[in-house]
N, C-alpha and C positions, 0 to 999 in steps of 0.2 A: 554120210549121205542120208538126205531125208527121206519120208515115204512115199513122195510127190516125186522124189527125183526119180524112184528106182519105176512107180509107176509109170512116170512117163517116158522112162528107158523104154523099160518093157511093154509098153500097150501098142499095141497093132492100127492100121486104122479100122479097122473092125471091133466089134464086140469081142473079148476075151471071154470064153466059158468058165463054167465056175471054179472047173479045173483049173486052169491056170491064172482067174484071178488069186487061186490059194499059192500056186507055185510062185506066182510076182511076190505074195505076200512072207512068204518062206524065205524066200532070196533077201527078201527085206530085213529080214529079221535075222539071217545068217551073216548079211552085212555088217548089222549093227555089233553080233556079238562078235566077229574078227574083229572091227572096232575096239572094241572093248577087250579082248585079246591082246590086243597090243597096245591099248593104254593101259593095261596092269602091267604088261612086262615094262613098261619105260619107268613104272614106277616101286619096281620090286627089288629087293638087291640082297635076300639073302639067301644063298645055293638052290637051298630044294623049293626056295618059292621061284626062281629062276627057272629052275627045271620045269615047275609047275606049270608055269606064263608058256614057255616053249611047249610045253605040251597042249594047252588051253589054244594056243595060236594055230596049230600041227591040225588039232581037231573043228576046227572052225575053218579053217582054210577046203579041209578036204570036203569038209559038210556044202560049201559055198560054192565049191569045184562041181560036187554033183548037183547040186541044183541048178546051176547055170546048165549042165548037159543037159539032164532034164528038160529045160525051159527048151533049149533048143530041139531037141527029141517031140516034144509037143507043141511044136512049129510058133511060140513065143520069139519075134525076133525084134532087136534096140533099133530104134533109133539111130541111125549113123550121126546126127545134129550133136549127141552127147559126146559121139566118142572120141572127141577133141579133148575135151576138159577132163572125161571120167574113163581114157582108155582102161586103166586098172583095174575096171568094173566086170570087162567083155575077158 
């Protein structure tokens, strides 16, 4: 997911503070490394770099988990128009 996408997930109609333009920007960047997370496990295959990947994924998920609570905790909320295509996001 690009950064245009996750902004326009998350932008309000309103002005975003600068608070939470960093928390969009966090979420952004927590995305990409889950991404990335689990493009090195698809491409790993020996035990302890397995374990590695699963653990690289474990930790990126949870990071992604809290920041999403966060956004909602600091009243950030999607877009309903994305959550067709990107429910896996919310």
């Amino acid at each position: 997911m690009g950064k245009n996408k996750i902004i326009d997930l998350f932008s309000a109609d309103t002005e975003n503070t600068s608070e939470q333009k960093n928390l969009i920007a966090a979420i952004e960047e927590a995305c990409l490394e889950l991404q990335n997370a689990q493009n090195y496990f698809d491409i790993v295959n020996e035990p302890a770099l397995i374990d590695y990947a699963i653990f690289m994924e474990k930790a990126a998920r949870a990071r992604y988990s809290y920041l999403i609570a966060e956004a909602r905790r600091n009243g950030i909320t999607a877009k309903y128009s994305y959550l067709d295509n990107e429910a896996e996001i919310i």
